[in-house]
Structure formats: C-alpha cells, structure tokens
LOKE-577774 format. One record per residue (C-alpha): residue number from 0; x, y, z. Coordinates in steps of 0.2 Angstrom, whole numbers. Layout:
<gutis>
{NUM {X Y Z}} ...
</gutis>
This chain:
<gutis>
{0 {-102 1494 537}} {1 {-115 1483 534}} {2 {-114 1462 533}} {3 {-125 1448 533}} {4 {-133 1450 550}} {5 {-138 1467 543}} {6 {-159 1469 539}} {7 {-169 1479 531}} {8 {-187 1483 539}} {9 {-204 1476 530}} {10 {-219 1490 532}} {11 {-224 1477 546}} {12 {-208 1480 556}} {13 {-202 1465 554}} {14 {-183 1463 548}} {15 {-176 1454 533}} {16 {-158 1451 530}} {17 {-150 1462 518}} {18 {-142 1445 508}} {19 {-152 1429 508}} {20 {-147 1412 502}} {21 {-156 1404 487}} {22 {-159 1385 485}} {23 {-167 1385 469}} {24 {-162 1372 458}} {25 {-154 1363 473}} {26 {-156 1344 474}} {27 {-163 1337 489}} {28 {-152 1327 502}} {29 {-136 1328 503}} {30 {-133 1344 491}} {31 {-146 1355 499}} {32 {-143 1349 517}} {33 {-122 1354 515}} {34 {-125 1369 504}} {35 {-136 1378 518}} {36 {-126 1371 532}} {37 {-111 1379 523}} {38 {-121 1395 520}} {39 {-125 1397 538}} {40 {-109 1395 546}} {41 {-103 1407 534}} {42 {-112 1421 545}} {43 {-132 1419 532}} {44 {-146 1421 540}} {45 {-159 1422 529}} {46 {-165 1405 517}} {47 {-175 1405 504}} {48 {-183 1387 497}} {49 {-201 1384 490}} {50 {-214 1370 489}} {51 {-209 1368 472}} {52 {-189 1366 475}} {53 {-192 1349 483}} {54 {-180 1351 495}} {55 {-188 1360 511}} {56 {-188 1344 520}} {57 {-166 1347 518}} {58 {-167 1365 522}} {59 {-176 1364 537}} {60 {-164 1348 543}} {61 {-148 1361 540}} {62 {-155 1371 549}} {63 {-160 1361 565}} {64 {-141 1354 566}} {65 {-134 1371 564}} {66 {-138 1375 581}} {67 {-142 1393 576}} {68 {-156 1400 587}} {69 {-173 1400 577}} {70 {-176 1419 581}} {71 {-160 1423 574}} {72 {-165 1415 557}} {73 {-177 1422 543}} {74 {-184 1408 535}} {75 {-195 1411 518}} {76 {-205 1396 508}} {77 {-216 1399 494}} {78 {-234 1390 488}} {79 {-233 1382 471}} {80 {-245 1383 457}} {81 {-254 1369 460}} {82 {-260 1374 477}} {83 {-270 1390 472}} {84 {-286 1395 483}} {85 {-292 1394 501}} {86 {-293 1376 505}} {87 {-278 1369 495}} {88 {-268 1385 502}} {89 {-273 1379 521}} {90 {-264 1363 516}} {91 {-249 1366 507}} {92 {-244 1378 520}} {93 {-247 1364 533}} {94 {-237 1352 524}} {95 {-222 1367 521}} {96 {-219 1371 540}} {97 {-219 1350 541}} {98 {-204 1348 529}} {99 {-195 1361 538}} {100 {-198 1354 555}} {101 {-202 1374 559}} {102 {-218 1381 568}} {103 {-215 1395 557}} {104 {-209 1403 544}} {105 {-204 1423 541}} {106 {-210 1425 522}} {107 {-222 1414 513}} {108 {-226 1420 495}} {109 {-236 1415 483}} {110 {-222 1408 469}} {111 {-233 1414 453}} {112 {-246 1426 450}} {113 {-255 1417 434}} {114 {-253 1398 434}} {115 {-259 1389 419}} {116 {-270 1378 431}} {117 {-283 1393 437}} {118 {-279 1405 421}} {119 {-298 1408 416}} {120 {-301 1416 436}} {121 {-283 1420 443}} {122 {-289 1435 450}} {123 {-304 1427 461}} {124 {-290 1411 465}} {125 {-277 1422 473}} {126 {-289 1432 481}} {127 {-294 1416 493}} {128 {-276 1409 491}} {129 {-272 1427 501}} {130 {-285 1425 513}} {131 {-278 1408 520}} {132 {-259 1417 519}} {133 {-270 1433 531}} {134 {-273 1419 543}} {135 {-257 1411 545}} {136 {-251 1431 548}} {137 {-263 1436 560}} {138 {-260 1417 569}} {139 {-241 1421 569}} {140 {-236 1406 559}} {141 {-230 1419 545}} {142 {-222 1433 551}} {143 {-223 1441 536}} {144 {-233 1438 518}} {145 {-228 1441 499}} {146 {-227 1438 481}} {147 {-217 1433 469}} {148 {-216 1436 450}} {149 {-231 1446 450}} {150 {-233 1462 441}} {151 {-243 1477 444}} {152 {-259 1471 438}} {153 {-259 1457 449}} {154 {-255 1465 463}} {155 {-267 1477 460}} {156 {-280 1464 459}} {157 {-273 1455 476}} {158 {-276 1474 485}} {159 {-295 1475 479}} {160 {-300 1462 492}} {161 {-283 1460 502}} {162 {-285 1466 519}} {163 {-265 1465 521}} {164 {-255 1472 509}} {165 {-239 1462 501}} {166 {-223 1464 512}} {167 {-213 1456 499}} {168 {-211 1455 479}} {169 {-199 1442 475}} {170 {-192 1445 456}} {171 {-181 1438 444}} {172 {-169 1454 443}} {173 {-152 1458 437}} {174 {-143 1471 426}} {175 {-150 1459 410}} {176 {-168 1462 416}} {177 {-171 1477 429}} {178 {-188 1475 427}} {179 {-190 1495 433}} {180 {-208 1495 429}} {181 {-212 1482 443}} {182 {-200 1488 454}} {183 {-206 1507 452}} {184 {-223 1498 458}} {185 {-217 1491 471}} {186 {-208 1506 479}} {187 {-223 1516 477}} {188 {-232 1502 487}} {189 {-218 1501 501}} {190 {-218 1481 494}} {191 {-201 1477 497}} {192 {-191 1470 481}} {193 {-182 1454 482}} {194 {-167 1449 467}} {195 {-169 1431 462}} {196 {-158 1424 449}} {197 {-144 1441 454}} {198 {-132 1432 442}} {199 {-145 1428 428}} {200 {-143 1408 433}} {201 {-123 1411 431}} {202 {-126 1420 411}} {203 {-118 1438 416}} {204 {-104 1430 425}} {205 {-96 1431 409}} {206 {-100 1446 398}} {207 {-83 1457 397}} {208 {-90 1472 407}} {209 {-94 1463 421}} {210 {-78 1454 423}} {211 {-69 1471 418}} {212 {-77 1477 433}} {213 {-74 1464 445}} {214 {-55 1466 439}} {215 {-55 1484 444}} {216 {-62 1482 462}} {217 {-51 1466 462}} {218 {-68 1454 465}} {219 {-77 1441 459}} {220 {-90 1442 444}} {221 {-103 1436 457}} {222 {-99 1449 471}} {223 {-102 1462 459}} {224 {-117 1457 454}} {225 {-123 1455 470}} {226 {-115 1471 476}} {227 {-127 1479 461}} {228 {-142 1471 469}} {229 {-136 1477 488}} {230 {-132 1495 480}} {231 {-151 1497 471}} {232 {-158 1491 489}} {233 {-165 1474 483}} {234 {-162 1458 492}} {235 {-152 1447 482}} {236 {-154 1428 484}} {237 {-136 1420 477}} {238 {-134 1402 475}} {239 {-121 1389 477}} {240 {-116 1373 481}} {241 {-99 1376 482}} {242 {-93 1380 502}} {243 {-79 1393 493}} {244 {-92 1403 482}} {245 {-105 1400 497}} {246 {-90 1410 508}} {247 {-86 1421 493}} {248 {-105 1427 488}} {249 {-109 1435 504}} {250 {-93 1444 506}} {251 {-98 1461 497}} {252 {-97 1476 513}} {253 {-81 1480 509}} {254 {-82 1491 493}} {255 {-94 1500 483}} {256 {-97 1501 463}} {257 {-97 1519 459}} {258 {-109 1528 449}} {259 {-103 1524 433}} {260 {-100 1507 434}} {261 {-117 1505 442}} {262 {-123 1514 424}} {263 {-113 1502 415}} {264 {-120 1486 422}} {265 {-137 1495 421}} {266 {-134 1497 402}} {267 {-134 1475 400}} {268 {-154 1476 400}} {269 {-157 1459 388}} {270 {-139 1452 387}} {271 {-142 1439 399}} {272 {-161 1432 396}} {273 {-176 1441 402}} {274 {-190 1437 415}} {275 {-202 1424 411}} {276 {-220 1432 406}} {277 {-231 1424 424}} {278 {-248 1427 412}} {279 {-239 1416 397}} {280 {-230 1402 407}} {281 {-234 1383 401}} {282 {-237 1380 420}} 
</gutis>
C-alpha cells in the first residue's frame, strides 16, 4: 500500500513524493509557518512554495524546527515572471535558497511559460532563464529542474537549445480541466506531471457527483479528488490551513475509485473553471 513516504522516479533518478503539500495562497508568518509544520508531522515530505507566494522565508523556518532530516525532504520553489533570463535567474534563485535558509532545493521551475514582461521574445528569455537553472543542476544546488503551466509549444521551444530536458511540468489539473493534450506531451517526453489546484481552489468540493462519490467510499470530497490525481499518476499538491484537513488530505492509500467512478469524475471537464491561458495572462 502506498503513503506519503512513497516517490515516484524523475528520468534523473531522482525521487519525488507521491503527495506534496501546496502553500499557494498561504500568508506569510504565522499561517504558512503552522500550516507546513502541521503538514510534516502529518507524515509530508514534499513542499511546494514559490518566489511569488511570499512566504518561503516561513516555509523554510517549518521546516528547520521540524527537526526532520534534510535528505528526507523534497523541497520545490519556483521563479516568478519578473525574473526571466540569465542574470536575473542567477539572482532570484540566490535569494530563493536564502528565504528558505536551504543550500538546496529538489525542484525549481520556472512558474510561467509566457509572462507579459518578455512576451515579444519568450522563447529566446526562457532559453537563458534555463541555462542559469542547468547550472544550479549540474552545481547540485537543484537536484532536479522543471516547468510549470507550460504547454507543448513552449516546451518544445525550451528543448531547441535545452541541454537538459524538463524533469517536471507543474499544471493546474483536475477533473474540471484535464488538460490531456499537455499531459499526453508530457508522457511522451517522460516529463513528469504535477496537479496544482487538485480541488479546483475548493470549486468541485461541491458538485453532487463528487460528493456522491465520497459518500460511497465513506471519504471526504477532497480525498477523492486527490485520490483521482494519485490514481491518473500526477502528483497532487492539496492545500490547507487547517491541521484536521492537512491530516485528512493525505490520508488516501486505503481505497481505490473504480473505473467508473474514475469516468464519472473525468466527465466534469469545465464544471469547475479552466486553466488560465500562460500566452494571454495580464502578468
């Protein structure tokens, strides 16, 4: 049976976590510090926060009074829009590990393919942003290197010059968006698939299939949406700030949605809200 120690293998070799915990949307201090000390004495080992959360800085101080051994943690961070190309890369990912009080992270991603910022020459801007990320992979200060909300044009852009391929795509997926297209890319490409958002920022917890669902297997509307992400092989990143859901969210290796109520959640493509377009977005 597997549990939240359990990992997955990047094309690297390195191992990821099967669950991770998500702190978007988590305020600094107090509420981000509590939320990830609560989400690692609840047996996580995988965190996810970003340059643009604002709250690394109570990430990494959770998870320095955890007293959890570093190895045993996978850390992941991601660079902001604002920070696109070699230089400003170099720095941001300096002042990232600093926050975190780490001298290393597992997964660094760039957070958006397209940002308003560098639109006229993205292609060319995540081509150097890439080449400082190779760097801190071949220095060991990123054990592994990825993307997020990019799409198969971008990637394929990144992989014209990338000397590294992407380890990582980190989406906004759940049963309202599936985003196969992407995802097909990205099993094609061995580029693991990471489910932001798994409760489609809390919209699906209360569509009547969903909590029929959780009524049958006598769980939450959140473990079965999590338990959809687990079953389709992505790595879904819940998020709370409650201790009880924190506990709750990652306790989903006991049962198994079967194939047609896998179709059923499957069949709520749009119910929810969609993905944002990276190439459209006003940042």
């Amino acid at each position: 049976m597997a549990g939240l120690s359990d990992t997955f293998t990047l094309t690297n070799g390195v191992k990821i976590p099967v669950i991770g915990f998500g702190t978007w949307q988590t305020p600094d201090g107090d509420v981000a510090y509590n939320s990830v000390l609560s989400a690692l004495k609840a047996g996580y080992r995988h965190i996810d926060t970003a340059a643009y959360y604002g709250n690394e800085e109570s990430v990494g101080k959770a998870i320095k009074d955890s007293g959890i051994p570093r190895k045993e943690l996978f850390v992941t961070t991601k660079l902001w829009n604002d920070d696109h190309g070699y230089e400003k890369t170099k720095m941001a990912f300096g002042k990232s590990l600093d926050r975190l009080g780490l001298d290393y992270v597992d997964l660094y991603l760039i957070h958006w393919p397209n940002p308003k910022e560098f639109r006229s020459n993205w292609q060319k801007t995540n081509a150097e942003t890439w080449k400082a990320m190779e760097e801190f992979y071949r220095e060991g200060q990123a054990k592994a290197i990825g993307v997020s909300n990019f799409r198969a044009k971008h990637i394929d852009a990144l992989l014209e010059t990338a000397e590294i391929a992407p380890m990582v795509n980190q989406l906004f997926l759940n049963p309202s968006d599936m985003e196969t297209g992407i995802v097909d890319f990205n099993d094609d490409h061995d580029i693991l698939t990471e489910a932001y958002s798994p409760l489609g920022t809390g919209n699906l917890l209360k569509l009547q299939p969903v909590q029929e669902i959780a009524k049958k297997y006598n769980k939450s509307a959140a473990q079965i949406l999590i338990r959809w992400s687990f079953q389709h092989g992505f790595v879904p990143l819940p998020k709370s700030t409650h201790e009880e859901y924190i506990k709750q969210n990652g306790d989903i290796f006991d049962f198994e949605i079967d194939k047609s109520d896998m179709q059923t959640l499957d069949g709520l493509q749009g119910k929810a809200g969609l993905a944002i377009d990276p190439d459209t977005t006003d940042f």
